[in-house]
Every structure is written in C-alpha cells, then in structure tokens.
C-alpha positions as CSV (number, residue, x, y, z in Angstrom):
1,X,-78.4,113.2,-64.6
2,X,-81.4,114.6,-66.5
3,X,-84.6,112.6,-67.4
4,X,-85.7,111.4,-71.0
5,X,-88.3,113.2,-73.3
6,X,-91.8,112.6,-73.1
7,X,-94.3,109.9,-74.1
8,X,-96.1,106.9,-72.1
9,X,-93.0,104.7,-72.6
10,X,-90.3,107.3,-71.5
11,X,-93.0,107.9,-68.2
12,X,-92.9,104.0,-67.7
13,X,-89.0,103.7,-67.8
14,X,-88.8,106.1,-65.3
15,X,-91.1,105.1,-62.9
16,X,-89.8,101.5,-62.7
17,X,-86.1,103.4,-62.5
18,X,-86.6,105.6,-59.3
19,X,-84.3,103.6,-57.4
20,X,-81.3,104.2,-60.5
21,X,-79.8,107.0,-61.4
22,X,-79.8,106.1,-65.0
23,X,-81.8,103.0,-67.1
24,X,-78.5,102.3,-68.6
25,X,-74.7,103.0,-68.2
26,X,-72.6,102.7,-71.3
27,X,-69.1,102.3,-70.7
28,X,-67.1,103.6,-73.8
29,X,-68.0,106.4,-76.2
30,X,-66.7,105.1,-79.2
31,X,-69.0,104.6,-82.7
32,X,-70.5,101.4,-80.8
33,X,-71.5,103.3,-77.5
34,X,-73.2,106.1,-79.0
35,X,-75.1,104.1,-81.4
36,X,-76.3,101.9,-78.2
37,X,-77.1,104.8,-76.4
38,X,-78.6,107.1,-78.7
39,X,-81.2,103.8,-80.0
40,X,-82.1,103.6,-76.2
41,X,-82.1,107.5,-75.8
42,X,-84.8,107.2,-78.3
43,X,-87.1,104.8,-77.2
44,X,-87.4,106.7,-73.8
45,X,-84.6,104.8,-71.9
46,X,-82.8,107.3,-69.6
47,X,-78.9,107.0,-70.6
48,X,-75.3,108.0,-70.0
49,X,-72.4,107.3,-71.3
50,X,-68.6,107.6,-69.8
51,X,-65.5,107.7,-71.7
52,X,-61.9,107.5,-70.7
53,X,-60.6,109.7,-73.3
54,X,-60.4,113.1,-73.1
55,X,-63.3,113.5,-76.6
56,X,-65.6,110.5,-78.2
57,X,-65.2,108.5,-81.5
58,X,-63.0,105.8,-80.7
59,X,-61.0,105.2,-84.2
60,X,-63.2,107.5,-86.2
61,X,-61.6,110.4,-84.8
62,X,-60.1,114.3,-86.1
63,X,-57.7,116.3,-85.6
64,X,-56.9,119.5,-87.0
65,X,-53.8,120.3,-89.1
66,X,-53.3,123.5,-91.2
67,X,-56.5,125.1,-90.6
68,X,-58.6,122.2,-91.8
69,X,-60.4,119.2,-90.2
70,X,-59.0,116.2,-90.8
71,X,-60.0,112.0,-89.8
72,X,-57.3,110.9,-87.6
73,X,-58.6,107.5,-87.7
74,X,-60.7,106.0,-90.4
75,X,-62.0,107.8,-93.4
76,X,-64.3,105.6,-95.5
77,X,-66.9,103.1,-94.4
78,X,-67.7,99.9,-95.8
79,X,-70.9,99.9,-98.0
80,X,-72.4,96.5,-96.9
81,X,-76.2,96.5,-96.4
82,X,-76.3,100.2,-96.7
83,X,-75.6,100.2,-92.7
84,X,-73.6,103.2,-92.3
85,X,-75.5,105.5,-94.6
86,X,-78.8,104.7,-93.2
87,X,-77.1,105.7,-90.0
88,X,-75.6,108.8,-91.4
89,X,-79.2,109.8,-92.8
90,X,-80.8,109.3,-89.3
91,X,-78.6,111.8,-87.8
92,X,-79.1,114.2,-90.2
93,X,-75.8,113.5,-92.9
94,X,-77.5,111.5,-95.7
95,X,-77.0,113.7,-98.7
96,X,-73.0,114.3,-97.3
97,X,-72.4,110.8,-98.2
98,X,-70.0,110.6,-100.9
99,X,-68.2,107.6,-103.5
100,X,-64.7,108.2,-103.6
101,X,-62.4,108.7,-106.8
102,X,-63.1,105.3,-108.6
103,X,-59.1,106.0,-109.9
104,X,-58.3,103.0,-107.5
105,X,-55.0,102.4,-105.9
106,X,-51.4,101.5,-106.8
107,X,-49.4,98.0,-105.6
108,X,-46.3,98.3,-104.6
109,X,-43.3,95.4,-104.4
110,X,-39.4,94.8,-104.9
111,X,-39.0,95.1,-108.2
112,X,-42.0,98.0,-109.4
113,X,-45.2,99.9,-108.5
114,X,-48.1,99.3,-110.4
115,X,-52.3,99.8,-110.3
116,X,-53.8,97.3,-108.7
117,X,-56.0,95.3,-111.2
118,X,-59.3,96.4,-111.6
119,X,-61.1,93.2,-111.6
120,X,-60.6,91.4,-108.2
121,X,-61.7,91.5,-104.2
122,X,-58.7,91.4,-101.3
123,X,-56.3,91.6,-104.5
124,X,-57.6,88.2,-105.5
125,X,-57.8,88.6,-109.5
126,X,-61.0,87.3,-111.2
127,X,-59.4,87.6,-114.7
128,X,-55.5,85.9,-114.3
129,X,-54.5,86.5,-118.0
130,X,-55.6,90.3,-117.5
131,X,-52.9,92.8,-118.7
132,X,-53.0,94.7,-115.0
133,X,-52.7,91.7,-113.5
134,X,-49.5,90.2,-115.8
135,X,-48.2,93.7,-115.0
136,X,-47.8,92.7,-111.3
137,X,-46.9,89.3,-111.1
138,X,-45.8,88.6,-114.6
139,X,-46.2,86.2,-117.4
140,X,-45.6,83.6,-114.6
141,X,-47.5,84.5,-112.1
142,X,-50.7,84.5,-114.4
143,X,-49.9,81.4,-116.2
144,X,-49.6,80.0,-112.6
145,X,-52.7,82.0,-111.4
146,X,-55.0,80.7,-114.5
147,X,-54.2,77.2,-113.4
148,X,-56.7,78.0,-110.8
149,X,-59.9,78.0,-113.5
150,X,-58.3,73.9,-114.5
151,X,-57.9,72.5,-111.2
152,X,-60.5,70.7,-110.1
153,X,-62.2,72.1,-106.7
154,X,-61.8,69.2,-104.1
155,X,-62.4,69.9,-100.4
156,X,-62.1,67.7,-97.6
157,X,-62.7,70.1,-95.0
158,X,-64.1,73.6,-94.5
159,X,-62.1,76.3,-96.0
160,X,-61.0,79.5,-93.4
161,X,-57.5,80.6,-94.0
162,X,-57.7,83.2,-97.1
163,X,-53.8,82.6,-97.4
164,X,-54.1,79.4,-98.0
165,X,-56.9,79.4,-100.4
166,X,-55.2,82.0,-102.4
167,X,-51.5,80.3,-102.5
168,X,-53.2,76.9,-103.6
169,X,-55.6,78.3,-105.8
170,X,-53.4,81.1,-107.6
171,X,-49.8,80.6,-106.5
172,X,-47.3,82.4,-104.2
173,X,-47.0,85.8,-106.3
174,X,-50.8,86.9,-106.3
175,X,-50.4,86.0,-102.5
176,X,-47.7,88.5,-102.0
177,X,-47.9,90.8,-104.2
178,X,-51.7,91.2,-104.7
179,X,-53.8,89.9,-102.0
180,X,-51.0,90.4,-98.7
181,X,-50.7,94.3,-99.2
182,X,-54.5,94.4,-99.6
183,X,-55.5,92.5,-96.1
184,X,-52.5,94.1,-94.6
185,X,-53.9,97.3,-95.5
186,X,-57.6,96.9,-94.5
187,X,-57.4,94.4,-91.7
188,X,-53.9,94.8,-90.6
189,X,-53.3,90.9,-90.5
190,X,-51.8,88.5,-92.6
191,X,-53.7,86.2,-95.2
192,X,-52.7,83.6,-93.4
193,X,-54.5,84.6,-90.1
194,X,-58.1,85.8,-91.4
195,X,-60.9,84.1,-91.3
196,X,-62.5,84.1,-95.3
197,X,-66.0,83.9,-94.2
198,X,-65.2,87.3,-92.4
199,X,-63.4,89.0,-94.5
200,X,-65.1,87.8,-97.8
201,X,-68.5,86.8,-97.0
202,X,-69.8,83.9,-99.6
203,X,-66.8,83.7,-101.6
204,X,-66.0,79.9,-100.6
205,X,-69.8,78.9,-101.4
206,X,-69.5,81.0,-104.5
207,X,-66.3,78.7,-105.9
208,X,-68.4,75.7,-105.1
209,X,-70.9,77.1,-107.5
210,X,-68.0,78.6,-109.9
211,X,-65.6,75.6,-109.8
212,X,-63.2,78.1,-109.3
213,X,-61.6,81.2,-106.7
214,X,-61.3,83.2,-110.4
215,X,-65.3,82.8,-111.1
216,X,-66.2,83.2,-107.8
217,X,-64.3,86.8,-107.7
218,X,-66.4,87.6,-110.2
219,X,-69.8,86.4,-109.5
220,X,-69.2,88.3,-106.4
221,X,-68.0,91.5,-108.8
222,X,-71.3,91.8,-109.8
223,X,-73.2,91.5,-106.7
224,X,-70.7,94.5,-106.1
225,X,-70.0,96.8,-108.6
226,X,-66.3,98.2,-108.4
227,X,-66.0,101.8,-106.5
228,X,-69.6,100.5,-104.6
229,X,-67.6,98.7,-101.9
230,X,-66.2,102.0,-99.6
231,X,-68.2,105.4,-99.0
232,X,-67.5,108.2,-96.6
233,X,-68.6,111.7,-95.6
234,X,-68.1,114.7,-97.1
235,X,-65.5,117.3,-94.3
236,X,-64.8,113.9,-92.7
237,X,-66.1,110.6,-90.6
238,X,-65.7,112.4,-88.0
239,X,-68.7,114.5,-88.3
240,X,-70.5,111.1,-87.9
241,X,-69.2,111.3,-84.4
242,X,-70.4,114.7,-84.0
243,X,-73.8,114.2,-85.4
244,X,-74.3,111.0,-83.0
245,X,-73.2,113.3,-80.1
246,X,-75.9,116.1,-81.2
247,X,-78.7,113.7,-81.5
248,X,-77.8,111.8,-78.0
249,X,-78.2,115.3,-76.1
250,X,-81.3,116.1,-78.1
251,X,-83.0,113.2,-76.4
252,X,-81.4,113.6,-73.3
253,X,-78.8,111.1,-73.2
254,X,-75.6,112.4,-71.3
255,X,-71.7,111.7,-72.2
256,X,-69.2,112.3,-69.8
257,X,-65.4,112.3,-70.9
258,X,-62.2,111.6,-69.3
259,X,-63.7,109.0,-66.8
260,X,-62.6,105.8,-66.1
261,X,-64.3,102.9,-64.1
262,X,-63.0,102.2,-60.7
263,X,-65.3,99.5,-59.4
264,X,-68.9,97.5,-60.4
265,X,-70.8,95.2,-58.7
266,X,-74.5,93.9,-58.8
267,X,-76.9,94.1,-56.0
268,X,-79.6,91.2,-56.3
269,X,-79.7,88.5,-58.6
270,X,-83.8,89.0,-59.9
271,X,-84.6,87.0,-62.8
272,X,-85.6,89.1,-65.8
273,X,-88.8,87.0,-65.9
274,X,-90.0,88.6,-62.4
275,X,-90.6,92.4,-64.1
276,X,-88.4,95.7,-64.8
277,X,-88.8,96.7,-60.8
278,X,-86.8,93.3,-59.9
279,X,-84.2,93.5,-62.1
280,X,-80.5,93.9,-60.1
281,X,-79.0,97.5,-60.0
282,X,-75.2,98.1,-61.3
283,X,-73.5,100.1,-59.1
284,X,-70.5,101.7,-60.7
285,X,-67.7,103.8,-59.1
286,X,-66.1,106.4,-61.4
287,X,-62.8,108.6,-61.4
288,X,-61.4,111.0,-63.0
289,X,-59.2,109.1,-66.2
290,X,-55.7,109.3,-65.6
291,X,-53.9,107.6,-67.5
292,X,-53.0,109.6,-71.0
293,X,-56.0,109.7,-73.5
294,X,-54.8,107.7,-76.5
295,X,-54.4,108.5,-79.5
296,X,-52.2,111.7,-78.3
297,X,-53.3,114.2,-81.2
298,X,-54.0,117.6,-81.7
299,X,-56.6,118.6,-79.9
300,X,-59.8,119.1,-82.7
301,X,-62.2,121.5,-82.8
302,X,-65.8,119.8,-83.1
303,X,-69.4,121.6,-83.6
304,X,-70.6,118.8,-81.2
305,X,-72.1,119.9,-78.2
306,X,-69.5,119.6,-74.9
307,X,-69.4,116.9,-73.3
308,X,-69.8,116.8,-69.5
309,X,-66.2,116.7,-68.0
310,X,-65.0,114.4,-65.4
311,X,-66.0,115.1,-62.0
312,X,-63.1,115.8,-60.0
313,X,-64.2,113.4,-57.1
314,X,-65.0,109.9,-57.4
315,X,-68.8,108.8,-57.1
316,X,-71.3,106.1,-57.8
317,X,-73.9,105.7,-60.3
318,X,-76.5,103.4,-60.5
319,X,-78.1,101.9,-63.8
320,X,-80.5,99.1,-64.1
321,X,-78.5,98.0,-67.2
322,X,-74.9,97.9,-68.1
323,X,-73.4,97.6,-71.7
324,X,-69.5,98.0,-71.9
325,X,-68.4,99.4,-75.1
326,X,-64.9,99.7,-74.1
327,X,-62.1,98.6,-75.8
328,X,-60.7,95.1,-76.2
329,X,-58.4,94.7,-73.1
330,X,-60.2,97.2,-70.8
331,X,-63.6,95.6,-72.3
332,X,-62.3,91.9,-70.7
333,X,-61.1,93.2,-67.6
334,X,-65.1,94.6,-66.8
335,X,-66.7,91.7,-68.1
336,X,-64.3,89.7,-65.5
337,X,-65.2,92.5,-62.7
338,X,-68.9,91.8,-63.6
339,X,-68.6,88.4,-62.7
340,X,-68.9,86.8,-66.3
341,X,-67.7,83.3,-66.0
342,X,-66.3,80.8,-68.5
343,X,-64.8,84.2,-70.9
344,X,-62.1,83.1,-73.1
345,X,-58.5,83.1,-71.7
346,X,-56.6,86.4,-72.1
347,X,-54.2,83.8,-74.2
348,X,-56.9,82.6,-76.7
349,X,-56.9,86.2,-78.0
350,X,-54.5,87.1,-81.1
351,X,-52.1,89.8,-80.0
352,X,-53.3,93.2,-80.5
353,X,-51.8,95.1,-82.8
354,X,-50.6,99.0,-82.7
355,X,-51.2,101.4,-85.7
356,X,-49.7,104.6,-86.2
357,X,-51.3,107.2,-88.8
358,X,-48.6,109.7,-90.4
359,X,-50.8,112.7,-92.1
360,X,-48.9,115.4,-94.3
361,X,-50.2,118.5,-95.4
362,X,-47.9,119.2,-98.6
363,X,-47.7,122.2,-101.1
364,X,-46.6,120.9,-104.8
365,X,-48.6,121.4,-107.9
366,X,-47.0,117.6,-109.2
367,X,-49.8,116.1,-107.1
368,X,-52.2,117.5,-109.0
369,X,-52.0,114.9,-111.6
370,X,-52.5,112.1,-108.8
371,X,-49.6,109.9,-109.6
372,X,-50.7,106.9,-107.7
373,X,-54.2,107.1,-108.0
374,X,-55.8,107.1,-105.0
375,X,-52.7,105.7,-102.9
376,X,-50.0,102.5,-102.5
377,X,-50.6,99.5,-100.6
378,X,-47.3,97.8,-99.7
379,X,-46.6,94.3,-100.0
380,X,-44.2,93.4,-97.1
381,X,-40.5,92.9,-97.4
382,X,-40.8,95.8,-100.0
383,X,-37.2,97.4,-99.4
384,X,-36.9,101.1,-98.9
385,X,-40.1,102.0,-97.5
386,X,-41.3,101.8,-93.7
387,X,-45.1,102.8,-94.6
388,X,-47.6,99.6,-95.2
389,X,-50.1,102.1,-97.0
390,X,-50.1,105.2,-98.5
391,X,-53.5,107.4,-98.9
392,X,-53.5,110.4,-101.2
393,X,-56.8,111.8,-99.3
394,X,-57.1,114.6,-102.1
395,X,-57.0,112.5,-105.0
396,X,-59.4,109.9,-103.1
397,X,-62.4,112.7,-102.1
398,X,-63.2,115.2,-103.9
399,X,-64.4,117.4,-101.1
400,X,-61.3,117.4,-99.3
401,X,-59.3,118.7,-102.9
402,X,-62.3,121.8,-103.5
403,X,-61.6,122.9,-99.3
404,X,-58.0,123.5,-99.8
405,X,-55.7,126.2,-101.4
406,X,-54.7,125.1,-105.1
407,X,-51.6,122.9,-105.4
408,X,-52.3,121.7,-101.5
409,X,-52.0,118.3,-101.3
410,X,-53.1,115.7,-97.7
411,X,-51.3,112.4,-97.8
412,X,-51.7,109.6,-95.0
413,X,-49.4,106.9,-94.4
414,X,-49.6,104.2,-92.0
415,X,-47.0,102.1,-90.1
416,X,-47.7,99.0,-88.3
417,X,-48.3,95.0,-88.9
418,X,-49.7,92.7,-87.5
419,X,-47.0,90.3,-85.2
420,X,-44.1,93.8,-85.4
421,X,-43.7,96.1,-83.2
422,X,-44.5,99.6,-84.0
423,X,-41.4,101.8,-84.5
424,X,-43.0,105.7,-84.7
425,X,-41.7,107.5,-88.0
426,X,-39.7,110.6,-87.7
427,X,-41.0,113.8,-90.2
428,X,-38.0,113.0,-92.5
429,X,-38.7,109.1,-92.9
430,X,-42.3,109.6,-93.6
431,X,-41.5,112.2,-96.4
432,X,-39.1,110.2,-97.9
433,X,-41.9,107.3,-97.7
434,X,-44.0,109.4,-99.6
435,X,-41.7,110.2,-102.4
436,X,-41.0,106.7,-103.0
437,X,-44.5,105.6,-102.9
438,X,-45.5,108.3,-105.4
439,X,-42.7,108.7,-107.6
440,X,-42.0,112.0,-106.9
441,X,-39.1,113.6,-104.7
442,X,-40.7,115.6,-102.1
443,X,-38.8,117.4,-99.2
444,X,-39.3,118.2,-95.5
445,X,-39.8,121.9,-96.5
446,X,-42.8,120.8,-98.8
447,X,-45.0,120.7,-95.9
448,X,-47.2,122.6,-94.6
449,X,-47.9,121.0,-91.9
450,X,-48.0,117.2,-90.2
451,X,-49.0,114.9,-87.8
452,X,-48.9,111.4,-86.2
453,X,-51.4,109.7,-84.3
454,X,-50.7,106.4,-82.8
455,X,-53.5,103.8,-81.9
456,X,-53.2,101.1,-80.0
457,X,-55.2,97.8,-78.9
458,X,-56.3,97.4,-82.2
459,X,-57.4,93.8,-82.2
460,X,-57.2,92.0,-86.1
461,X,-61.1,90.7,-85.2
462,X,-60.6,88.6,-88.5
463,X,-58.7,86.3,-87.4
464,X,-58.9,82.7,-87.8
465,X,-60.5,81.2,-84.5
466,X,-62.2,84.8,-83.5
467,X,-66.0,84.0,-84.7
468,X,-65.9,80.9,-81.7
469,X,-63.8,83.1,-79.4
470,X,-67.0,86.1,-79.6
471,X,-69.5,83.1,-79.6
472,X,-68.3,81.9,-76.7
473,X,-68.0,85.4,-75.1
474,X,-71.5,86.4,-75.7
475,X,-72.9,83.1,-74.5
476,X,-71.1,84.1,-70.7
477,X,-72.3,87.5,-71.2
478,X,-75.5,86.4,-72.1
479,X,-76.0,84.7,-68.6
480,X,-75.5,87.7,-66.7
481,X,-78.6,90.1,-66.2
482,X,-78.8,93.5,-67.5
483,X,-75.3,93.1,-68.7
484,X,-74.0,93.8,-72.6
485,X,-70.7,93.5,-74.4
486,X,-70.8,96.0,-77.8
487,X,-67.9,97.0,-80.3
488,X,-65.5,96.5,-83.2
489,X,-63.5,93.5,-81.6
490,X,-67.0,91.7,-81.0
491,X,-69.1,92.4,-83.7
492,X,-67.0,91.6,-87.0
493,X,-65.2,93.8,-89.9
494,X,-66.1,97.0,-90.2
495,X,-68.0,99.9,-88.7
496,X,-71.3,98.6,-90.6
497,X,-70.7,95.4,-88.8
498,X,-70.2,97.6,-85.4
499,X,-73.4,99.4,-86.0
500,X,-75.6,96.2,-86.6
501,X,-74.3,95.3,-83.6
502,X,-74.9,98.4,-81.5
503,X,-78.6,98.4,-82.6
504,X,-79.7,95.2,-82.0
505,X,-78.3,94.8,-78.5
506,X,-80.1,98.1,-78.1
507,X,-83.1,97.0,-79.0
508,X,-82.9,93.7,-76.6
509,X,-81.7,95.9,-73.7
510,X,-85.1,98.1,-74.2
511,X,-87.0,94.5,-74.1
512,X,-85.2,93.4,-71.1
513,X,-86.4,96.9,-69.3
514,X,-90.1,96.8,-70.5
515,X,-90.1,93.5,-69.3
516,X,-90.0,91.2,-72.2
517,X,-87.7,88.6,-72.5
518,X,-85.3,88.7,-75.2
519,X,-84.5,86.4,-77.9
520,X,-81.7,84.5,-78.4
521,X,-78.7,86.4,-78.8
C-alpha cells in the first residue's frame, strides 16, 4: 500500500495508523467510492479502494463501439445545486461541461408521437390549454387537466404518491401519456411508486402556495429555467470516472479491481471518544472476483491510470475505517457481516429492477434533420415497440455529432420496467424500435456498429416508503464505529444527490480519525 502526501495532518494520520495498513477501506469503486476516497485522499487520509468489477464507474460507465468512446451507462447529470459541475471542475473538467440540445424530446402513445410540451416538470403540464399539450392528450384531456386550476386544494394528509396527485389533479390521460413515460424513463418506476418529495422537491409546498399542481409547475419553471435541469461532459461521463481515478492516484490513494470481499470483522470495541489510537481495526479478507463483472460490455479504452489488479491469492487488510460503497444487495449483505443490527428486512426493499441499454451506431443522412428531437419516451402499453426510451445521443450533444463521420448517427434505447422482467433485445428488434420511434425505416444493414449492456440491481430509490427505510439504515450504521454506508440507493435521485453524499460522510470519517466527534448524521 503506499503512504499519503505530505503535510502535518497527513504525518498525524499516519502515525496513529501504524498498526493498519490503510486509514480507510472503501469497498466499491463506483461514482460514490471514488468521491469518498479521493475527499479523504486529500485531507491526508491513507486510502484504498476495492472493486469487484473488472474497471471502476459503477453506472457511469464506457464502452467503445466503432472507433469512438461511448457512455454505456448514464450520460447527463442532473443540475441541482451545481453538485456535479463543481465536481467536474475539481478534477480538472470544468470548461467540458456542456447543455444539451434544448430541441427537447418526443412522447410517444397508441394512437401518435408527439413533442413533449415545453412547459411542465415529470410531464406534469403547467399550462393545460397549451396547444402541445391538447396535441397529446386532446381537447379532453386538457379540458379535464384545466379543472385542476378550479378545484379547490384540500388535504387531509401528507401528499407522497406523484401518481396519485397527478390523476386527481389532472386526470388519467396526463398520467399516462405525459407524466408515466417521463418517470419511467428517468427513475424507472411507476408514478404510483415515487415518492414526490424525492422526485420533485417543493412541488407539494408550492401548490399550497399556488392553489394548484398547474401554478406550482410553473413557479417551479422559473426557479428552473427549461434545458437548465440536465448537463453532461463533452467525449462522455465517463471521463468523470477517469478524472476521479487520475486525481485519487495523484494523492496516493490506491484502487484495486476485480476483488471481492471474503470476510470482515472488528477487533475491539473503543469508543470514538477515547482518541484515533483506540479506535477498532477492520480486518478485511479479499479474493480474487469471480463471479462475471456486470455489465458484460466491450472492454473500453480509458486514459485513466491502471488500476492495481487482483492479487491472485487471498489476503487481509487492515483499515481503521470502513465505508461500503457497494451496491444495493452486496451493500446489505456487509453491513449484516459488520454486525449492523436493527437494518431493514431484505423484504422492506422494493424489488430491484434490471436495465438493459441498446446503443446503435447508424449511417443515414435522414437523421440529420433530428426527427424526434432529442429522443422518445414511451408511455407503457404503447403497441409495437419493446424500448421504454429512445435517445438520439447526436441530436442531444453536440460534441458527440462534430466527432463523427457526416451522416453518422448514435441512438440509445433502453428496455426494462420497473415490476417486468427484462427480456434482452435481439439487433433486429432494436432496429425496428428505432424506426418506429423516429419515423423513419431503418435496416439492420444501416449500422455500423452496436451494442447491449445490461445492468442489474438497479434499485428505483424513489420509491414511496424509501426515505424511512435509508433513515432507519443510517441510524444502525451510525452505531457502529468507523463504519459507513455510501451510494445511489442511499443517498437519493441522482448522481448530484450521490456526490453530496460521498462528501459529507468523507468529511465525518476524517473527524472520526483526527479524533473529533462527529455530528449528527
């Protein structure tokens, strides 16, 4: 393991860790464990990181198809509190962030395919009567949906389920055919089953104010400008990955890949209040990973530095704190080994839900005119297409268009709901997918090249029920020294939320090591 840089804190942490091997342990090297450990890495902590699969990034991964770098997994990043970009600019990608094509995307339904309305959040409309919205639901579904700003706003209870809101509010056809596709697409759950206060922070206290789910939509609107909600990176998230790895190994934090945990345990149970030197050590047995690294891919080519490989025998390593980045189900299964008590029951969790991601590299000057805007969202029970979502990535960033050849299209459609059971697309149904969904018959021989990535354990964290399920997972957690839980499925929607997340636990574990105690978490 190698030491951390210099400075009087870095000399402190390692002289009260010469009986660990490393200050801290992180267990998973997606977005959330690098964050952790690079924050620690910087104030002087000594840090490594293991990860099962066989490269880092979690679901903001690459893969490379017809000579170009491409996201496999997410490709934009929520705005919110400028989170990400601050991020971006702190390892060295700040002017690469980019606004994509404010075109917008299409709707799609039985019965026509349409843009969806400009003004509205999650497909909720903020002006009923407009003429892109009356194109999509109809006279009717309007006239219904305008009732909304006459009904008087009684509550006897708190408001949670978006689905219901919207279907009371607006009426059945803005909740299928508007704000279904939408939350299908971004959260892959039903209306019905997120949370509002996750998904749409303040909108409930904003139709108290509004006397209306219309108004609010758009006293929210101008908080949030349309096109200000999504950003990414220009050649792809995946450089964020890259950059984290870069700046982790220039202050001498180390990742290891394809290594799984075999065992943990603690030895000791010091209080935190007795000084660093008492705290318990982690003793953690790794092995080489072998089970298949997921999502199976092709293999990328990143600028990132190598990560260590496995070592082929299994060994122990010490750590005078633990965080477990890992994914949902593994992430439960350590807490459990760690001896967290009192952790929700496997049952009280919504079933995970897999996600597969169908990416087509196509040649066909038609595209050029972007004939679906930036893509289709697909409301369900649509007949004739398998895809829930259709991203034309060239029409959406510009970037991506000015790398390729002329005429060179990249298209990304995903399969998978929430509650079905994923049924992997063969070339030819994804093609004719995309010809449906933009209008346009394309052919298998149209394409230059393809892939499909398949992600699983993908856990719909805006659920209904899933804000006291983390609560009471972080109080257990929280009872346990020199033990952290960080990632998507705990810290809320989005990678900005993730981040947040990753940062401030950081921050508490470097207390917990210097000695302080920590606030509240």
């Amino acid at each position: 393991m190698t030491g951390v840089g210099g400075g009087t804190e870095a000399s402190a942490a390692s002289a009260a860790a010469a009986d660990a091997d490393v200050d801290v342990l992180v267990i998973g090297g997606g977005a959330a464990g690098l964050v952790t450990a690079l924050q620690l890495a910087k104030l002087g902590h000594t840090v490594h990181v293991v990860e099962a699969r066989e490269r880092p990034g979690g679901f903001v991964s690459e893969h490379e198809l017809a000579g170009i770098r491409l996201d496999s997994g997410a490709e934009s990043f929520a705005t919110r509190k400028g989170t990400v970009a601050a991020l971006a600019a702190e390892v060295g990608l700040g002017e690469d962030v980019v606004a994509p094509n404010r075109a917008g995307a299409w709707v799609r339904w039985n019965g026509g395919t349409a843009p969806l309305p400009a003004a509205g959040i999650l497909g909720i409309p903020g002006v009923p009567l407009a003429v892109d919205v009356r194109r999509v639901i109809g006279w009717a579904g309007s006239l219904r949906a305008y009732l909304d700003r006459l009904m008087p706003l009684l509550r006897v209870r708190p408001e949670h389920d978006l689905g219901d809101i919207v279907r009371r509010r607006m009426g059945r056809r803005v909740l299928d055919r508007l704000v279904t596709p939408v939350v299908a697409g971004v959260h892959s759950a039903d209306p019905s089953d997120v949370d509002v206060r996750t998904v749409a922070p303040g909108l409930t206290q904003a139709m108290t104010t509004q006397g209306s789910l219309s108004g609010a939509v758009m006293a929210l609107r101008e908080q949030a400008p349309a096109g200000s909600q999504v950003q990414g990176i220009v050649g792809g998230m995946h450089r964020l990955v890259s950059a984290l790895q870069e700046q982790l190994a220039f202050y001498d934090g180390t990742l290891e890949t394809g290594t799984r945990v075999v065992s943990l345990q603690r030895s000791g149970e010091a209080e935190l209040d007795e000084g660093p030197d008492a705290r318990p050590l982690w003793s953690v047995e790794l092995a080489p990973a072998t089970a298949p690294s997921a999502p199976t891919s092709t293999a990328p080519t990143s600028t990132a530095p190598p990560a260590t490989p496995a070592s082929p025998e299994p060994r122990r390593v010490t750590a005078r704190a633990l965080v477990v980045a890992a994914g949902f189900r593994p992430a439960l299964t350590l807490l459990a080994d760690a001896g967290v008590a009192a952790l929700p029951a496997a049952t009280a969790w919504p079933e995970p839900a897999s996600v597969a991601i169908a990416t087509l590299v196509v040649d066909d000057a038609r595209l050029d005119t972007h004939p679906r805007g930036t893509g289709v969202l697909v409301a369900p029970g649509t007949t004739g297409v398998t895809a829930k979502a259709l991203t034309h990535a060239t029409a959406k960033w510009a970037w991506l268009a000015a790398q390729l050849p002329p005429h060179r299209h990249v298209l990304r459609l995903s399969y998978g709901r929430g509650g079905e059971t994923l049924v992997e697309p063969e070339l030819a149904t994804v093609v004719a997918d995309a010809s449906t969904l933009l209008g346009l018959p394309l052919s298998v021989a149209d394409v230059v090249d393809s892939d499909l990535v398949r992600w699983d354990d993908s856990l719909a964290f805006a659920t209904v029920g899933h804000k006291a399920r983390v609560a009471q997972l972080s109080e257990a957690v929280a009872a346990v020294p020199g033990l952290d839980v960080v990632g998507a499925w705990v810290s809320g929607t989005g990678l900005a939320a993730t981040v947040e997340q990753a940062k401030a636990t950081a921050s508490g574990i470097a207390a917990e090591l210097r000695g302080d105690p920590r606030l509240p978490r």
